[in-house]
N, C-alpha and C positions, 0 to 999 in steps of 0.2 A: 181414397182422399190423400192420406200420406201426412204426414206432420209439416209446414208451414214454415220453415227456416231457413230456406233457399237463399233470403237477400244478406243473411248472417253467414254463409258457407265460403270460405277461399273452393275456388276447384279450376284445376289445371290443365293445360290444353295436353294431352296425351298422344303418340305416337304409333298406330297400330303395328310398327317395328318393335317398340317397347313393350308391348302384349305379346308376343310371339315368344313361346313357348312356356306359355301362362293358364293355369287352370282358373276358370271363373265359374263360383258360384253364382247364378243366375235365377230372378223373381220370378219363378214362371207364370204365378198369374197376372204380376203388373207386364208383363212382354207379353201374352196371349191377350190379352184387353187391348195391348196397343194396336195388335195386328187386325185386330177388329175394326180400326179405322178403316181399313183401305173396304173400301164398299164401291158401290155401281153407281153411275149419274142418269138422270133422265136427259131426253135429245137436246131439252133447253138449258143444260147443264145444271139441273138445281139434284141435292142430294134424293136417293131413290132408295137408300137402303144398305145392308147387308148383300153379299153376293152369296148366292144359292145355288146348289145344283137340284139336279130331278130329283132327289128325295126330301127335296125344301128345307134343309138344314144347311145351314154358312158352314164355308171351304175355307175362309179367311186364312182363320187359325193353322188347318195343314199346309195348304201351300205357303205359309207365311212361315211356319216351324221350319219346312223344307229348306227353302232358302237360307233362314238364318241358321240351323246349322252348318249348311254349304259355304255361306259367310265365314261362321267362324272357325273354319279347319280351314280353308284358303288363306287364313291369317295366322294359323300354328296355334290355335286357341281350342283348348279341351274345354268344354261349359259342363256343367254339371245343373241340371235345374231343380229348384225346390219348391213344392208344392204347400198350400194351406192343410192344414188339419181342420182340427173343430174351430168353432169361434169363441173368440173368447166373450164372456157373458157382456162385456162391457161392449163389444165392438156392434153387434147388434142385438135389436129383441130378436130372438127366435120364438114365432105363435105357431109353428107345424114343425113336425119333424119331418126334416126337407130331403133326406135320402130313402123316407117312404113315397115322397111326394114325385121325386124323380123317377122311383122302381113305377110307380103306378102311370105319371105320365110316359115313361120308354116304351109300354107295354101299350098304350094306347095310341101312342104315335106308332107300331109297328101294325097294330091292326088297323090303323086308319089307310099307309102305306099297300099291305094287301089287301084291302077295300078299294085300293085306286082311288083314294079321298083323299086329294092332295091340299083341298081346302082346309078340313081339316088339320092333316099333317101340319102343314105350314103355318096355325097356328098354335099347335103343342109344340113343334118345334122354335118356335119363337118364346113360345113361354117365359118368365121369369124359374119356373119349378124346373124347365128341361132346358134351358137353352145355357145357363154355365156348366150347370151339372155335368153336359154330356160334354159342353168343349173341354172342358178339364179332363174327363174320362178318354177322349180321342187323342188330347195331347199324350198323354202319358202313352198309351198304346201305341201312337207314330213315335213318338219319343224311344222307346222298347224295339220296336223295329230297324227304326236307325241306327241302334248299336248305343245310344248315348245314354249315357246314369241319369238316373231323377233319385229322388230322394222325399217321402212322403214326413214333414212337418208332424207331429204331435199336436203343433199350435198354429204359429206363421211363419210363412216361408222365409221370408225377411230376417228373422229370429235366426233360423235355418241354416242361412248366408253366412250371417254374421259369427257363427261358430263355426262352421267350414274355414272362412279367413283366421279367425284367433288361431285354431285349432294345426294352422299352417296346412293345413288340404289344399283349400283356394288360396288364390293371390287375392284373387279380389272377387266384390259381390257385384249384383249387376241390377240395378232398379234406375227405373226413373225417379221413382217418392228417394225420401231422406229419412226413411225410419230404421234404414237399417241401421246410421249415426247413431239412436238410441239404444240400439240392441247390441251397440259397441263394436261392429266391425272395422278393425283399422284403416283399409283402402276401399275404396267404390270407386268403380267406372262408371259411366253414363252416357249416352246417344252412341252405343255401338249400332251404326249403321253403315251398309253399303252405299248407300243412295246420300250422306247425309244430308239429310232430309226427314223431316217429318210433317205429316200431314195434319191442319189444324184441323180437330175435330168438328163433322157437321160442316166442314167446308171443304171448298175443292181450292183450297190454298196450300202451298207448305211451307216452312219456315226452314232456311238452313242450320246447322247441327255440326259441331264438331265433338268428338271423343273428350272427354272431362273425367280427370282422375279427381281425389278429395283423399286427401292424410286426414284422417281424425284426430290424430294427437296433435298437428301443426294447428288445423281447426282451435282445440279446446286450451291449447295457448296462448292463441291469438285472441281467441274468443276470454282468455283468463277466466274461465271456468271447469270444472271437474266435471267426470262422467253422469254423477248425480242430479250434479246442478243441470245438466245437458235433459235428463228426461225432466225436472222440474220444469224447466223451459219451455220444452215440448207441451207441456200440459196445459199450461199458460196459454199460450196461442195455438192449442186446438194438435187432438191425434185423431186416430182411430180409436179409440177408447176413453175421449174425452173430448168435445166440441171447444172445448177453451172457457174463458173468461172474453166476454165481448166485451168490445174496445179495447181488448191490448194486442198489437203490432207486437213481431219480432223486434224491434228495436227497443222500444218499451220494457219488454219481459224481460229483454238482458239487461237491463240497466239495474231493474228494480231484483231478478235474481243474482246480478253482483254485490248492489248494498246491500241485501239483504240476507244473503248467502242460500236461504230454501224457501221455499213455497209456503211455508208455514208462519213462516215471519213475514214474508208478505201479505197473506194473508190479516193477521194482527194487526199490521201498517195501513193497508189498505182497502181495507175492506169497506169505509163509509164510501172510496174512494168509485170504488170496482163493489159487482155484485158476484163476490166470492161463496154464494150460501149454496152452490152444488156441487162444490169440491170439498166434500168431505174428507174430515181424517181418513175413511174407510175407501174411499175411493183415491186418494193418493196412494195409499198405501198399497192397494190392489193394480195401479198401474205403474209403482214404482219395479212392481213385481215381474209385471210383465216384463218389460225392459232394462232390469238387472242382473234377473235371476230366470229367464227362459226355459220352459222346456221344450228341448231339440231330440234328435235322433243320432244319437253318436256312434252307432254302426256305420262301418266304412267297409260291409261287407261283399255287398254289391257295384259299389264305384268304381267299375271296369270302362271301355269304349274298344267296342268292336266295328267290323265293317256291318254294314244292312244286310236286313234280309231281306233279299229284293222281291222277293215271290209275296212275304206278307207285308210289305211298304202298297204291292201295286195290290194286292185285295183289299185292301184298305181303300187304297185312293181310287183307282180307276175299277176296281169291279162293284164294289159296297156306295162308294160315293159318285164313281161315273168321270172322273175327271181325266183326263185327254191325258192317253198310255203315252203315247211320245213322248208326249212336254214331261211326265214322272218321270218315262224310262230314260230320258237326255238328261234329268239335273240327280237321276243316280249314279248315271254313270260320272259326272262328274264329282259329285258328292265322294266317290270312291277313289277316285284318282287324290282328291284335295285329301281325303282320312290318311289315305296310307303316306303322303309328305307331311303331314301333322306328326303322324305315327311315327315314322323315322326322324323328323324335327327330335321330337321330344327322349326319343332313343339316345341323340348323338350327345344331346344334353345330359344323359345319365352317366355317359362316359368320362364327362367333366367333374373331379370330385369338389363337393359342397357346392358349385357353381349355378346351384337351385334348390328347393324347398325339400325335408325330406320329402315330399308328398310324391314324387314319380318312386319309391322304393317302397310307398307303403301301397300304393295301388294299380294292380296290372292294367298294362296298356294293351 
């Protein structure tokens, strides 16, 4: 869902010359959700679905990863992706424990597979128990093949991002949502696409897209609010971790967390006004938490980018999934050619002293 603040946000048209020779921390699951759009049409053009190959499991996500890291080294753009952890109690009920629920549905979707039960298959693979579970698991494994760093979240990836940027690692984080604002990231980028374009979901429409940078501290300026007052706000009109107060608009909540300075005096103020009785002291205070005080993963042990391994990129895609060796082996070989001018991009920049972040001397290229 993402936090609801978009019509409150300055963001700026950005120049993918300007991103060149730029590390970006990147939401791997809000970019793997997006690339789930692109799906098949029936002849009369109305939506059909997810696209599949013969083991009835969506390709979306790899040929969709493929490309956009191909995208971002032909721009001199190192990405680093971060993944969710657990969830946090607030963000959903959790009634099963959902990594017993996926061990048991993989294992059943593999015997359905050697039964030659594709009816089946194709619905555990569709699953709500197997069907993120296992995109998330193939990403990071195409991810690992291609050479590129991922980074496994404790909590949210978002979170993730957003200390990678403080931390001077990333330049910038990379989300469609606005929640990494709360998690305090200084810079976001937004709509890195080749095509700009984006497909409306559930439709065979798309809307055009240009690249959008956001300064946080220009933002909470302009906005003449503090980082505090910023997840106060957030709460107000609705997170991941709190639906909001119905009836209040982003314009509203800032108004009222200006004169009022926090949610707590709003609260007091407003409450005959607004139906304040499930934002508890304890539930403030627990998503103040979340997005103040994060737990991330501050190892920067692994945060390398090598070239692929092409032998286990195509068992993956064309012997495990089936998908057309050519079209693989033509966008690795150019994948290889764009890494190694990324590669050397970001070299010639190390030459230059201070002329970039310490972060190319803290992490092998």
């Amino acid at each position: 869902m993402g936090v609801k603040i978009q019509d409150l946000i300055t963001r700026i048209t950005i120049e993918f010359q300007t991103l060149a020779g730029k590390i970006i921390a990147v939401d791997a699951p809000n970019i793997i959700m997006g690339l789930f759009n692109f799906a098949r049409k029936n002849p009369d053009g109305t939506y059909a679905g997810l696209i599949l190959d013969r083991t009835q499991r969506p390709i979306s996500h790899l040929y969709g990863l493929l490309y956009r890291i191909n995208f971002y080294y032909s721009k001199r753009i190192f990405p680093i992706f971060c993944f969710d952890g657990r969830d946090s109690e607030l963000k959903k009920v959790i009634t099963k424990d959902r990594l017993n629920d996926f061990s048991f549905t993989q294992k059943w979707y593999e015997e359905a597979i050697k039964n030659g039960d594709e009816t089946t298959a194709r619905q555990i693979a569709l699953s709500k128990e197997y069907l993120w579970q296992n995109s998330v698991l193939e990403s990071k494994q195409l991810l690992g093949a291609l050479g590129v760093p991922f980074i496994e979240s404790p909590a949210s990836a978002e979170s993730q991002c957003a200390h990678l940027v403080k931390e001077g690692i990333a330049h910038y984080s990379n989300s469609q949502d606005f929640d990494s604002l709360l998690f305090g990231s200084p810079h976001m980028v937004q709509n890195l696409s080749k095509s700009l374009r984006r497909k409306v979901q559930g439709k065979w429409q798309y809307t055009k897209i240009i690249p959008l940078s956001i300064d946080l501290r220009k933002n909470l300026k302009k906005l003449e609010i503090n980082q505090f007052q910023l997840v106060d706000l957030g709460m107000m009109v609705g997170t991941d971790y709190f639906p909001g107060i119905k009836g209040l608009g982003p314009y509203k909540a800032i108004k009222l967390i200006k004169e009022h300075k926090q949610i707590e005096n709003v609260i007091s103020s407003m409450d005959k006004t607004y139906d304040m009785s499930a934002l508890t002291s304890e539930i403030i205070k627990k998503v103040r938490k979340i997005f103040l005080f994060p737990e991330v993963n501050k190892s920067t042990e692994n945060l390398y980018w090598n070239f692929s391994h092409k032998s286990h990129v195509v068992d993956m895609l064309c012997e495990e999934h089936h998908l057309n060796r050519e079209r693989v082996e033509k966008n690795l070989e150019k994948l290889g050619a764009n890494y190694e001018k990324c590669r050397n991009y970001f070299l010639k920049l190390q030459d230059k002293p201070r002329s970039i972040q310490l972060t190319l001397d803290k992490i092998e290229i």
